[in-house]
N, CA, C and O atoms as a GROMACS GRO file, in nm:
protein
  532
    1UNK      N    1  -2.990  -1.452 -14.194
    1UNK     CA    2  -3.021  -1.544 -14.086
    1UNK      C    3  -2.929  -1.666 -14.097
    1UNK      O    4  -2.921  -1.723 -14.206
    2UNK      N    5  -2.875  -1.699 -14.016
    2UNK     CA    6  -2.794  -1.813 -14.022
    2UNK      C    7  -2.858  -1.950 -13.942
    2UNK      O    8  -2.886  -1.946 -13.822
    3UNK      N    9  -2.875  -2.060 -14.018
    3UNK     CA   10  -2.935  -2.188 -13.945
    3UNK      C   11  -2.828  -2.299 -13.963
    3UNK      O   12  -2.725  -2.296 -14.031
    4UNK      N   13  -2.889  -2.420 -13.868
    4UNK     CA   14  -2.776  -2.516 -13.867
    4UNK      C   15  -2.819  -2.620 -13.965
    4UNK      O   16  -2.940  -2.646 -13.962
    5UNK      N   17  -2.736  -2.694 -14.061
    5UNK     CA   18  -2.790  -2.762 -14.113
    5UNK      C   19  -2.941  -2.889 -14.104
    5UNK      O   20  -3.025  -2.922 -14.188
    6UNK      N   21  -2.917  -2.934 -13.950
    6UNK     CA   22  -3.006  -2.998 -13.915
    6UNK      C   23  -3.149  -2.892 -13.928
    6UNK      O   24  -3.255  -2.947 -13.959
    7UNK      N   25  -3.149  -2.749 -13.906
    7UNK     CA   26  -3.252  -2.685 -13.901
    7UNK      C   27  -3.310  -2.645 -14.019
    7UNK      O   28  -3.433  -2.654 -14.028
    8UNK      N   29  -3.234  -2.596 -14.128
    8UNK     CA   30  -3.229  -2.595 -14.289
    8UNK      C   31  -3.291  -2.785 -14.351
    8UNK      O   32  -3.392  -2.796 -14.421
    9UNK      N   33  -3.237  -2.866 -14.322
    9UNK     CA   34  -3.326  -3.022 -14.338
    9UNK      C   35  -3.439  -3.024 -14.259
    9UNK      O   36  -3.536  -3.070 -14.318
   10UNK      N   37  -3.461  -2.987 -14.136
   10UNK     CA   38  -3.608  -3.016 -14.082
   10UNK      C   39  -3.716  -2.883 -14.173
   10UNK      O   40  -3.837  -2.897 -14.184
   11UNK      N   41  -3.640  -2.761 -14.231
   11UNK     CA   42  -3.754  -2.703 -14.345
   11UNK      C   43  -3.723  -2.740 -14.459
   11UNK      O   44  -3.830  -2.743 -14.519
   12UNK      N   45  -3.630  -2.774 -14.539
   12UNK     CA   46  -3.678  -2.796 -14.630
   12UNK      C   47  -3.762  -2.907 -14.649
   12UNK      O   48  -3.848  -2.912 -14.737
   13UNK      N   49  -3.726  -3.038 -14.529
   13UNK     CA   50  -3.856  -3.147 -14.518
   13UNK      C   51  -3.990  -3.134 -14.513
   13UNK      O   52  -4.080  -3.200 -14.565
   14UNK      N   53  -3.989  -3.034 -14.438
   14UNK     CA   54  -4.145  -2.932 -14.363
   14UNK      C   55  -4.229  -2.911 -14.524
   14UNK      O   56  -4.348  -2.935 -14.548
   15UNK      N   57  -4.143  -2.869 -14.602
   15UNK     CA   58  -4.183  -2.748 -14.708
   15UNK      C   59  -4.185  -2.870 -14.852
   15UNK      O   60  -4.183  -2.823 -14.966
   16UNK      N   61  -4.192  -3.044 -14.828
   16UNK     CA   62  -4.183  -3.126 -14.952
   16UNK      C   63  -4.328  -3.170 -14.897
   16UNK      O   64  -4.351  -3.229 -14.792
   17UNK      N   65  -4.406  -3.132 -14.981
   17UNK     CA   66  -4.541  -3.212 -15.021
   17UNK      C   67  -4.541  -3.342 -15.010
   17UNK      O   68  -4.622  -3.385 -14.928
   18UNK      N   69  -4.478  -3.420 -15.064
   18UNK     CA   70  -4.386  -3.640 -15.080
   18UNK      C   71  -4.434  -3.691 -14.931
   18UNK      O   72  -4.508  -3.778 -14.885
   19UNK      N   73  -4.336  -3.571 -14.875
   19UNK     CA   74  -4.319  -3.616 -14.716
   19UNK      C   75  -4.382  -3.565 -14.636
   19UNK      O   76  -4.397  -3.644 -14.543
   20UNK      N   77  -4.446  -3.441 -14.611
   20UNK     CA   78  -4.576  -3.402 -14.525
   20UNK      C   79  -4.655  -3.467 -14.537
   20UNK      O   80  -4.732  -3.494 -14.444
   21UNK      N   81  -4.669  -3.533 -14.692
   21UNK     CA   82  -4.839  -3.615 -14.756
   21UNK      C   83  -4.850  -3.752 -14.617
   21UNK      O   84  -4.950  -3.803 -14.568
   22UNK      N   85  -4.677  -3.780 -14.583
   22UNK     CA   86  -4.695  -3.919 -14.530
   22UNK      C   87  -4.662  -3.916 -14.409
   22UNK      O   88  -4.659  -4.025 -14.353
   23UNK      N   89  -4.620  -3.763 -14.310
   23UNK     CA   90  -4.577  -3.743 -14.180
   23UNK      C   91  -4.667  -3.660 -14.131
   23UNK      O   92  -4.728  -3.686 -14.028
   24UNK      N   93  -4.686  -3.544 -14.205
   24UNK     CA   94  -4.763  -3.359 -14.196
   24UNK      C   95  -4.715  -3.321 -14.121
   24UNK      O   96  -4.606  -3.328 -14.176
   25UNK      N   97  -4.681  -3.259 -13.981
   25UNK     CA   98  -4.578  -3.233 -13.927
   25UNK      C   99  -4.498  -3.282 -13.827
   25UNK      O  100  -4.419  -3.215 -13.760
   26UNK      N  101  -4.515  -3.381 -13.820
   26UNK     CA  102  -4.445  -3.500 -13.755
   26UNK      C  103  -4.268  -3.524 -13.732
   26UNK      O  104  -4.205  -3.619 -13.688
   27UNK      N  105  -4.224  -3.381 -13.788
   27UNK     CA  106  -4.066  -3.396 -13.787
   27UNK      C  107  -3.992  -3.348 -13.636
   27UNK      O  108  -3.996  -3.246 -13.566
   28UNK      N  109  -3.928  -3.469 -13.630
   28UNK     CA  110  -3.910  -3.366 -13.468
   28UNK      C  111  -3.737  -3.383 -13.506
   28UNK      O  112  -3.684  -3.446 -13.597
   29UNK      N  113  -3.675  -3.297 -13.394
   29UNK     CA  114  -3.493  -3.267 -13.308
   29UNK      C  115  -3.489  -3.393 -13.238
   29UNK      O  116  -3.585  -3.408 -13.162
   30UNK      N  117  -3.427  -3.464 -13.240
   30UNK     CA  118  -3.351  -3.568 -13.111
   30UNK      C  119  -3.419  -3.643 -13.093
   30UNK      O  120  -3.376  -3.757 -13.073
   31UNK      N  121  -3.554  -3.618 -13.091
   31UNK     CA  122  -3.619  -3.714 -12.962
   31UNK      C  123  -3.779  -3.694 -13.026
   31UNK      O  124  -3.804  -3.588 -13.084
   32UNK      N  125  -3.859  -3.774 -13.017
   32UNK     CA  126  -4.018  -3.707 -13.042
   32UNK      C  127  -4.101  -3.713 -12.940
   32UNK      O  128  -4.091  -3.805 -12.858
   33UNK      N  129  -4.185  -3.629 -12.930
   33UNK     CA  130  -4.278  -3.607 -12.811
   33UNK      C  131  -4.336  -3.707 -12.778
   33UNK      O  132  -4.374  -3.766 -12.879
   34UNK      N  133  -4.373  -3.774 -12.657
   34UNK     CA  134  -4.376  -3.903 -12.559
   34UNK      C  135  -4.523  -3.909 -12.604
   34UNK      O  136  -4.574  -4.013 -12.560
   35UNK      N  137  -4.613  -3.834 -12.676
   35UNK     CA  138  -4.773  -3.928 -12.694
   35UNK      C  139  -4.790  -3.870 -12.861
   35UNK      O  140  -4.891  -3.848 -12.928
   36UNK      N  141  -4.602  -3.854 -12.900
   36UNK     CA  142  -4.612  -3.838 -13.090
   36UNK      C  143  -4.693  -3.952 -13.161
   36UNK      O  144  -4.667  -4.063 -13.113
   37UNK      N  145  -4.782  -3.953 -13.261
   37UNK     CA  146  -4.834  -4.083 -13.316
   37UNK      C  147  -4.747  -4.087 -13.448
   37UNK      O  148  -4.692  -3.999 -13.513
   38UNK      N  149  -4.756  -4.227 -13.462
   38UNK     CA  150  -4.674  -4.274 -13.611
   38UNK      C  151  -4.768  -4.193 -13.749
   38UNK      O  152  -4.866  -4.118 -13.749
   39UNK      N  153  -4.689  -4.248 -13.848
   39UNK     CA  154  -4.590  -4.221 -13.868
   39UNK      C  155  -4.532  -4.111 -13.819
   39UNK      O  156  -4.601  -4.012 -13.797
   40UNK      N  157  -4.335  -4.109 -13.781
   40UNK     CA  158  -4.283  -3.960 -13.759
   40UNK      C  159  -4.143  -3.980 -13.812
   40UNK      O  160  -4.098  -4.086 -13.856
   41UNK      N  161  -4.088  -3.879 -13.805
   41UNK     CA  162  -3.920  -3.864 -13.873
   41UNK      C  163  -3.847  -3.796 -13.733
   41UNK      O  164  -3.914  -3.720 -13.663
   42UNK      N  165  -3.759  -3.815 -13.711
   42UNK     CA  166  -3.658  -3.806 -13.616
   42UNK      C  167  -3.517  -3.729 -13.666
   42UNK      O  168  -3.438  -3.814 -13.704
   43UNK      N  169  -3.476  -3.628 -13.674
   43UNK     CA  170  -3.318  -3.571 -13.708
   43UNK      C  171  -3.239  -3.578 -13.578
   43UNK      O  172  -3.285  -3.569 -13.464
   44UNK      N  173  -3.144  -3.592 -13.606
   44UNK     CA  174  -3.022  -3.548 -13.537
   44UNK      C  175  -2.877  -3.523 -13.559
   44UNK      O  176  -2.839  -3.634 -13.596
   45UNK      N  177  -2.836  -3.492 -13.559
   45UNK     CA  178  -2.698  -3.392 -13.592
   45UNK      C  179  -2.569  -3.480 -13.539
   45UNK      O  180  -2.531  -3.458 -13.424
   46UNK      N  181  -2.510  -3.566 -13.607
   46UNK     CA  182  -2.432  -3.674 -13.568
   46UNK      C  183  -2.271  -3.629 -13.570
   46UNK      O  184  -2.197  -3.671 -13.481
   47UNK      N  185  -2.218  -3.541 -13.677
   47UNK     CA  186  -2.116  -3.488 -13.634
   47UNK      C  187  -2.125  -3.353 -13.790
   47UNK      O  188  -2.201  -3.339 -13.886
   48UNK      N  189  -2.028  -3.294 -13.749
   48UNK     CA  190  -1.974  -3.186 -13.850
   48UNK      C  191  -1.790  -3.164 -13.820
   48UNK      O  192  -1.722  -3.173 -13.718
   49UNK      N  193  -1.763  -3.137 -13.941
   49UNK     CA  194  -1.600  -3.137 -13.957
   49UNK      C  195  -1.585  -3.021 -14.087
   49UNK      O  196  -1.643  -3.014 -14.195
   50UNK      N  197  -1.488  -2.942 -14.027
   50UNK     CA  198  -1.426  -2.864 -14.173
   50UNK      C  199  -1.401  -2.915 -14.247
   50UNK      O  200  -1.372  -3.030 -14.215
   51UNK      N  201  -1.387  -2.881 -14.411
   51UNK     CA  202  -1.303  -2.870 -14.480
   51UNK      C  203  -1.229  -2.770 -14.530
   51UNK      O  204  -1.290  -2.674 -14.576
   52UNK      N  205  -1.120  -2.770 -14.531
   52UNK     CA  206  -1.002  -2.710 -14.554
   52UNK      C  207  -0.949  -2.722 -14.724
   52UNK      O  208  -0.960  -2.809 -14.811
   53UNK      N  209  -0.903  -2.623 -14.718
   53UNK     CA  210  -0.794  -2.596 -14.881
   53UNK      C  211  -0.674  -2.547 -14.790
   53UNK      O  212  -0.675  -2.547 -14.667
   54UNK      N  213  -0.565  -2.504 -14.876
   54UNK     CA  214  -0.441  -2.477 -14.834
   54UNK      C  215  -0.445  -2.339 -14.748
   54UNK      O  216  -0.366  -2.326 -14.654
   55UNK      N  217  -0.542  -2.229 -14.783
   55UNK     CA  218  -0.537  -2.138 -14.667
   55UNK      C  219  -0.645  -2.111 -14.564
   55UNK      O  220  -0.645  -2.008 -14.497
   56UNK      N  221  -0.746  -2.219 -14.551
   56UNK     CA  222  -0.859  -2.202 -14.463
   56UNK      C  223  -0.957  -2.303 -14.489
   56UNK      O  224  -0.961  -2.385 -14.581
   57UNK      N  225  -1.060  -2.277 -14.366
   57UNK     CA  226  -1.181  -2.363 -14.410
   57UNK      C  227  -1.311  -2.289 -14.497
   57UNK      O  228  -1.373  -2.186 -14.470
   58UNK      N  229  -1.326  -2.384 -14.612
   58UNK     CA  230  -1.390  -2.318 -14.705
   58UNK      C  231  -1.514  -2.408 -14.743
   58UNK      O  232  -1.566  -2.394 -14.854
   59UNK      N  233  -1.575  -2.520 -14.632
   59UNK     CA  234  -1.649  -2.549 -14.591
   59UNK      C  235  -1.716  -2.658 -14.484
   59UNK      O  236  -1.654  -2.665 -14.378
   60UNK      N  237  -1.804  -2.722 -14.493
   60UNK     CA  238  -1.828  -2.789 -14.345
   60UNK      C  239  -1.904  -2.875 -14.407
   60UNK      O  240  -1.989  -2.842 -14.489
   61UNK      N  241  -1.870  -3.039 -14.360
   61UNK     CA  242  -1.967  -3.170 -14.415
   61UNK      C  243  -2.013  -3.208 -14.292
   61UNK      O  244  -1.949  -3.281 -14.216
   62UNK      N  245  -2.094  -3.173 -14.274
   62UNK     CA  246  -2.234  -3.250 -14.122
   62UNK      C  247  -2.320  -3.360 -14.216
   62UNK      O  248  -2.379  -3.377 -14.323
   63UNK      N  249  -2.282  -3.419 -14.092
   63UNK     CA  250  -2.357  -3.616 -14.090
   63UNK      C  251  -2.489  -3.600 -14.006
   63UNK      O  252  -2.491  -3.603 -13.883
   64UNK      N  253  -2.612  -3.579 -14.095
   64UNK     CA  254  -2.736  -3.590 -13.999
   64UNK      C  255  -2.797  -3.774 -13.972
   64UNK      O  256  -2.781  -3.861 -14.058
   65UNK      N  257  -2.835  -3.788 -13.897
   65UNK     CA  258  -2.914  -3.906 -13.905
   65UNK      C  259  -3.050  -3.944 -13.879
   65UNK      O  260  -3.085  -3.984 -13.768
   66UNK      N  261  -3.168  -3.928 -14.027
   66UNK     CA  262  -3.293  -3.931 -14.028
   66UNK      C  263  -3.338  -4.057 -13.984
   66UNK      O  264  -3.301  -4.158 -14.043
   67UNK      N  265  -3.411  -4.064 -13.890
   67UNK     CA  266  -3.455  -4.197 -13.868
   67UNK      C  267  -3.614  -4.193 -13.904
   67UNK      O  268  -3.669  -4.092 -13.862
   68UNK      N  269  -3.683  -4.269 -13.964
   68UNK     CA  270  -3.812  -4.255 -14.032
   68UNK      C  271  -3.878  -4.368 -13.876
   68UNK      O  272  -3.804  -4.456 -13.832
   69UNK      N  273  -4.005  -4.346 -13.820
   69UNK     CA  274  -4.034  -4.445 -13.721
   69UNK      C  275  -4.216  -4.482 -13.797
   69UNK      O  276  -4.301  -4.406 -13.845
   70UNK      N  277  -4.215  -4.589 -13.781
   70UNK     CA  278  -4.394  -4.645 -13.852
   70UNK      C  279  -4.395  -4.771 -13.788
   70UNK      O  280  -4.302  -4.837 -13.743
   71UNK      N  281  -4.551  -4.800 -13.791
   71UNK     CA  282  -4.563  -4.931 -13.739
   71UNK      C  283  -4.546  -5.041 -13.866
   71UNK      O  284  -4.511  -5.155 -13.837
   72UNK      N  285  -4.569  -5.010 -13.993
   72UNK     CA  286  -4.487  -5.159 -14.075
   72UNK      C  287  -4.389  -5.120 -14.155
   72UNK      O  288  -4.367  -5.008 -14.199
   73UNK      N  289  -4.314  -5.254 -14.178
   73UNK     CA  290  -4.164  -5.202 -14.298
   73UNK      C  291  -4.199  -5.125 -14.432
   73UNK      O  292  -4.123  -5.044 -14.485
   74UNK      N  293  -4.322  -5.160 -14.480
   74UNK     CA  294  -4.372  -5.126 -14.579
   74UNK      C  295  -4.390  -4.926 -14.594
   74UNK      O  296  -4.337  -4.844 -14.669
   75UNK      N  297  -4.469  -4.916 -14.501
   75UNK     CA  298  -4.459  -4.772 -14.431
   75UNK      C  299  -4.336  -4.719 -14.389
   75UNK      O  300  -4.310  -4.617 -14.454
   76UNK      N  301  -4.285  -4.736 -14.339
   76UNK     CA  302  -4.154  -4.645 -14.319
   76UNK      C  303  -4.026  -4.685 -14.485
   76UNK      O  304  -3.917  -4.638 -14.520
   77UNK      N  305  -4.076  -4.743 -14.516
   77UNK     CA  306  -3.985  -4.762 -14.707
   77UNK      C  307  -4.028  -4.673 -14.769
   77UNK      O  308  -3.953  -4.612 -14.846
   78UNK      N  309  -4.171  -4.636 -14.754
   78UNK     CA  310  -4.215  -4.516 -14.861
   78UNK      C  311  -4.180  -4.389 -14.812
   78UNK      O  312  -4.124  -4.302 -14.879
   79UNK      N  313  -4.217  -4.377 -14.682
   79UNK     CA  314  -4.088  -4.219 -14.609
   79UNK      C  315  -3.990  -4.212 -14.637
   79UNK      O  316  -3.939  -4.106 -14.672
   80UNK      N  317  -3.937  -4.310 -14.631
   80UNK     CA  318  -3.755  -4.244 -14.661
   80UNK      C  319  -3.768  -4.317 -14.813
   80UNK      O  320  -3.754  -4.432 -14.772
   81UNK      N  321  -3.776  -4.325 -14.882
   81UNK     CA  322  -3.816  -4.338 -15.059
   81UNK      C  323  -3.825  -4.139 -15.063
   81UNK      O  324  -3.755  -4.043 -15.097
   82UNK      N  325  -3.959  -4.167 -15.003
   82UNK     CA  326  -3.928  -3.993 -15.006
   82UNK      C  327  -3.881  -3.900 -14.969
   82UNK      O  328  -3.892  -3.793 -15.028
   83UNK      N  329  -3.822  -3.915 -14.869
   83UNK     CA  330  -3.701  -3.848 -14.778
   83UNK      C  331  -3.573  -3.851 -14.910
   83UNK      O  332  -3.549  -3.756 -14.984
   84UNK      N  333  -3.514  -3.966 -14.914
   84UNK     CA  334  -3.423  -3.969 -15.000
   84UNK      C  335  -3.418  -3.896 -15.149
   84UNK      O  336  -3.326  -3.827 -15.194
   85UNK      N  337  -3.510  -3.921 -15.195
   85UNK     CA  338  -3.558  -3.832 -15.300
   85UNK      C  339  -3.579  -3.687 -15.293
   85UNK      O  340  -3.597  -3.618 -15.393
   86UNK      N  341  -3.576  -3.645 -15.180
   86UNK     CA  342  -3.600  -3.466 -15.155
   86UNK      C  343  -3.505  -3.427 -15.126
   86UNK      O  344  -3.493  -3.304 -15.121
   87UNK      N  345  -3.387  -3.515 -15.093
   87UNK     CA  346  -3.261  -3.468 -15.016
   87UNK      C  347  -3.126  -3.531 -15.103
   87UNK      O  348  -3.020  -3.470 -15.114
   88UNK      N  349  -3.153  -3.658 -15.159
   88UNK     CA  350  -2.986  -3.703 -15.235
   88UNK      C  351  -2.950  -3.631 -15.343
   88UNK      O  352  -3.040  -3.603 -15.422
   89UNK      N  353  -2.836  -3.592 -15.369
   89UNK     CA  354  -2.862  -3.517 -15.468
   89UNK      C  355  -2.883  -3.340 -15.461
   89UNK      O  356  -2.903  -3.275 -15.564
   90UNK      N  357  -2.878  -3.294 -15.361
   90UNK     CA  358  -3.013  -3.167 -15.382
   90UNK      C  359  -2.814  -3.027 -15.373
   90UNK      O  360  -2.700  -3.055 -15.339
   91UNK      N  361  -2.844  -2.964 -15.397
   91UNK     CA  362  -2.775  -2.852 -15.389
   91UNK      C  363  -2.847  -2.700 -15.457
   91UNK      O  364  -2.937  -2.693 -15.540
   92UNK      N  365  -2.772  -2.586 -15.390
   92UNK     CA  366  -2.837  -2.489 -15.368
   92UNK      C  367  -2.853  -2.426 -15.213
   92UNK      O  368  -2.779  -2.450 -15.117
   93UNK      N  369  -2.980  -2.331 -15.217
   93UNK     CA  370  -2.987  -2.268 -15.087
   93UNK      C  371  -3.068  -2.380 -15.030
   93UNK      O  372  -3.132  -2.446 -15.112
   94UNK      N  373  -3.076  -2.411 -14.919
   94UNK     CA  374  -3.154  -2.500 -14.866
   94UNK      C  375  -3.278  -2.442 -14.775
   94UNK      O  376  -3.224  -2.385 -14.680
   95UNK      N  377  -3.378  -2.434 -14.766
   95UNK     CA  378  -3.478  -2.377 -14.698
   95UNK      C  379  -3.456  -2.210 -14.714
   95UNK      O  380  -3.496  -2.130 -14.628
   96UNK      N  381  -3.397  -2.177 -14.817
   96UNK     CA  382  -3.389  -2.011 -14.807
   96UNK      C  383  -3.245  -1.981 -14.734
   96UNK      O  384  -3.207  -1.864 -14.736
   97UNK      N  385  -3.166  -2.077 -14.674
   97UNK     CA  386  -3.108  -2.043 -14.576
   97UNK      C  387  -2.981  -2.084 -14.581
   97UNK      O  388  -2.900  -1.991 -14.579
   98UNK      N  389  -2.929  -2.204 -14.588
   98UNK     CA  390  -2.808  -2.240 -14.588
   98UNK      C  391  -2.725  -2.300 -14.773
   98UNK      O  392  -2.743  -2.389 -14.856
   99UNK      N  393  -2.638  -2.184 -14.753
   99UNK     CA  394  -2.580  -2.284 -14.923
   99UNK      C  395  -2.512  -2.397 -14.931
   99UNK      O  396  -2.392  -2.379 -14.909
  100UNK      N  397  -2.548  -2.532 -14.959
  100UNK     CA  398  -2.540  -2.620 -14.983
  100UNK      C  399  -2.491  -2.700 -15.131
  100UNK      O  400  -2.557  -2.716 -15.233
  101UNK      N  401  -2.339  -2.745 -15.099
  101UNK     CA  402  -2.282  -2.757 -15.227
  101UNK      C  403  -2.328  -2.891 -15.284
  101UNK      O  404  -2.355  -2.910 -15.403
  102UNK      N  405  -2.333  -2.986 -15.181
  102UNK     CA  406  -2.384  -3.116 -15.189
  102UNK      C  407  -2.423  -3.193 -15.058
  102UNK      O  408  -2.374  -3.205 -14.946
  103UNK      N  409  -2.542  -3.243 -15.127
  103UNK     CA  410  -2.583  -3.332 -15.044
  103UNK      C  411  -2.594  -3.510 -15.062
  103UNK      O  412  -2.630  -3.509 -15.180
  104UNK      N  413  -2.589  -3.612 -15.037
  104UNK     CA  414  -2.528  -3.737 -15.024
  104UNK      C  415  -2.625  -3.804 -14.924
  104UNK      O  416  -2.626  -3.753 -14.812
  105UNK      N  417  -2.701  -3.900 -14.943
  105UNK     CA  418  -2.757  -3.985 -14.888
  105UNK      C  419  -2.630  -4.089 -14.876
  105UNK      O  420  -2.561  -4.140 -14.965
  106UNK      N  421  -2.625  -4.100 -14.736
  106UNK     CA  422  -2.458  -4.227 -14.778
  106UNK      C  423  -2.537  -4.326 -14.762
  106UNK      O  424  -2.543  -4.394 -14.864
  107UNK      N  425  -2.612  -4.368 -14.663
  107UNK     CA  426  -2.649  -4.540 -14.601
  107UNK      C  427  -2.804  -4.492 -14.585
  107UNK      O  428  -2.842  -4.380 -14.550
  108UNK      N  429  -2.882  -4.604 -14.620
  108UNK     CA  430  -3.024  -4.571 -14.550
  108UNK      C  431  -3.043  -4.778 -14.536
  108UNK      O  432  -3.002  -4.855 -14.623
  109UNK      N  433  -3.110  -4.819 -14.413
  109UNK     CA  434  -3.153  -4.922 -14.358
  109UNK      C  435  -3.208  -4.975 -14.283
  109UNK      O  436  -3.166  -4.946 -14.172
  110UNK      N  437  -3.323  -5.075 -14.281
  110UNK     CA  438  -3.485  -5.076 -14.199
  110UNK      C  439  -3.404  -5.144 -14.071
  110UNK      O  440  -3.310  -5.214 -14.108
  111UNK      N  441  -3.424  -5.137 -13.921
  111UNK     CA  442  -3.412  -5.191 -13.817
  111UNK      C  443  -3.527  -5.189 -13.777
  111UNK      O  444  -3.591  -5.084 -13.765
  112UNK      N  445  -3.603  -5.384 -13.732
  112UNK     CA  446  -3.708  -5.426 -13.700
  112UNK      C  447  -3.710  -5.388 -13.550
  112UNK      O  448  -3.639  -5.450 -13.471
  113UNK      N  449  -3.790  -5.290 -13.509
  113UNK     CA  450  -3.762  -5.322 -13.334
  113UNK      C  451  -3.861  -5.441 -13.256
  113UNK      O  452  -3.974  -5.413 -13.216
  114UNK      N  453  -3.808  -5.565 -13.242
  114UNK     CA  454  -3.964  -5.692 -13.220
  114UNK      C  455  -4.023  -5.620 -13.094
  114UNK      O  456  -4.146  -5.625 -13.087
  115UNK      N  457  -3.949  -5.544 -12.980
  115UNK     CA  458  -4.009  -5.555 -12.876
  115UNK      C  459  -4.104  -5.423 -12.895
  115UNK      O  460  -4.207  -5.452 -12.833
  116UNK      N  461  -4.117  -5.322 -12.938
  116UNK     CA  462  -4.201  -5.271 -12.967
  116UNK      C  463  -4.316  -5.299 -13.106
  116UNK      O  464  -4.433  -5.263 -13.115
  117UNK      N  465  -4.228  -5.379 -13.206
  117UNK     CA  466  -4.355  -5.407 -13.292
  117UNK      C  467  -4.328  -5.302 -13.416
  117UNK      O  468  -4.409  -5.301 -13.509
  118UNK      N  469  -4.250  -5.240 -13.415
  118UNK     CA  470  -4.209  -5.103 -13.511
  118UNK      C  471  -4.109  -5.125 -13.576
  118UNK      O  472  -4.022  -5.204 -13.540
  119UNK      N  473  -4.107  -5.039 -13.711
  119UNK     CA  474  -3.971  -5.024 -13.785
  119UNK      C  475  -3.916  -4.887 -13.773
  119UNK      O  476  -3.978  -4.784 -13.744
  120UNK      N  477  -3.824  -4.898 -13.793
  120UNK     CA  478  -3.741  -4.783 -13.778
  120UNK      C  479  -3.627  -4.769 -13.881
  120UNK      O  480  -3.519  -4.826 -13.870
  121UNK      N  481  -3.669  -4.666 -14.010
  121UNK     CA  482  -3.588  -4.680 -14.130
  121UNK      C  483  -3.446  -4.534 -14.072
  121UNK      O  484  -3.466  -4.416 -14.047
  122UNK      N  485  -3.330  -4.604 -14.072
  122UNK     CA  486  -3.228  -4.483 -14.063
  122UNK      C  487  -3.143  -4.481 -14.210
  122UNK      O  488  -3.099  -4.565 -14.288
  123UNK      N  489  -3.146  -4.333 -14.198
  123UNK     CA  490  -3.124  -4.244 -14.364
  123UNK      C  491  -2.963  -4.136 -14.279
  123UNK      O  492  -2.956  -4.039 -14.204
  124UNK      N  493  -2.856  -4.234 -14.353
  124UNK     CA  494  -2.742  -4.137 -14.318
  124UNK      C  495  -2.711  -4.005 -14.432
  124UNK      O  496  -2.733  -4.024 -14.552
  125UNK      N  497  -2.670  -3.898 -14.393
  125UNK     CA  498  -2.693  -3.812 -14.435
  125UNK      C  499  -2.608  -3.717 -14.477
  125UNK      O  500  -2.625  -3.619 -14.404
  126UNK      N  501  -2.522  -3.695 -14.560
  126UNK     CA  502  -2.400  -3.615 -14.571
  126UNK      C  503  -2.374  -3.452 -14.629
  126UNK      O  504  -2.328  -3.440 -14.743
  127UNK      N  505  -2.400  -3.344 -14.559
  127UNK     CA  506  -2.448  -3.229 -14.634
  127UNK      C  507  -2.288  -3.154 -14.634
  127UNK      O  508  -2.216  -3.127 -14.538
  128UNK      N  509  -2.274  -3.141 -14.728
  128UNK     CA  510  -2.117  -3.034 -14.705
  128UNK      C  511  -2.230  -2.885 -14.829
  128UNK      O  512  -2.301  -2.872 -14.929
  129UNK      N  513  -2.146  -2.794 -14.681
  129UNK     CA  514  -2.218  -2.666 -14.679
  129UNK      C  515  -2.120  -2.529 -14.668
  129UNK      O  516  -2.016  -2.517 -14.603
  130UNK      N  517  -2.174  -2.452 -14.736
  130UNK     CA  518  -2.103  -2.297 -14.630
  130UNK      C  519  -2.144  -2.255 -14.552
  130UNK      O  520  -2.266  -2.268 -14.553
  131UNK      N  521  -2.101  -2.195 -14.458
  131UNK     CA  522  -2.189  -2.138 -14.369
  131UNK      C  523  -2.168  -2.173 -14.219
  131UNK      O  524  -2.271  -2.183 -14.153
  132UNK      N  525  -2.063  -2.191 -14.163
  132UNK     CA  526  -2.013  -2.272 -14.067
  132UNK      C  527  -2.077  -2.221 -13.970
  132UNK      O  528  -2.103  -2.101 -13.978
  133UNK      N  529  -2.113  -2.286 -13.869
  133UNK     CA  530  -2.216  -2.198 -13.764
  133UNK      C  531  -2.052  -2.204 -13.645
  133UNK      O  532  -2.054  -2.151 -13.534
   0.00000   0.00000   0.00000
């Protein structure tokens, strides 16, 4: 079965106890459903690029960008505390599915939104993988 990295991170997220304990299934693609309740996590797939050796591409680094959404700063620090922790660092098969040489938390940082009253923690994300879709 072949998945895209963003889809391989929304299970292996699915499948961490840390982070269900503080979302349960609350992970959405792009966008979250218009009556989603907090806490939730947000993916999206920000870019992917080969990498190359001298006779081909021999693998692919995709930039996801987790955005953690809660109503206080305090709450969305302990999601991506645990987000980061299930994901920096991690190599191997990823959800059963994609081989993953490394993965790289590059940037993670709280944006206050005043006019809604919410934080919004974004977790940049660096997976270089095989498996080029």
């Amino acid at each position: 079965m072949n998945v895209s990295p963003r889809e391989a991170v929304y299970a292996h997220l699915m499948a961490d106890p840390s982070v269900t304990a503080r979302v349960e299934d609350r992970i959405y693609h792009q966008t979250p459903d218009l009556d989603a309740e907090y806490p939730l996590i947000v993916l999206n797939t920000i870019s992917n690029q080969n990498r190359r050796d001298l006779s081909a591409v021999f693998a692919c680094d995709t930039r996801i960008q987790i955005t953690v959404m809660a109503d206080t700063l305090k709450e969305a620090e302990t999601i991506a505390a645990a987000v980061r922790a299930s994901l920096d660092g991690f190599s191997g098969m990823m959800a059963g599915y994609l081989p993953v040489l490394a993965c790289l938390v590059d940037n993670f940082s709280p944006d206050y939104l005043e006019e809604v009253g919410q934080t919004h923690y974004h977790i940049d994300l660096l997976i270089t993988h095989k498996g080029v879709d």
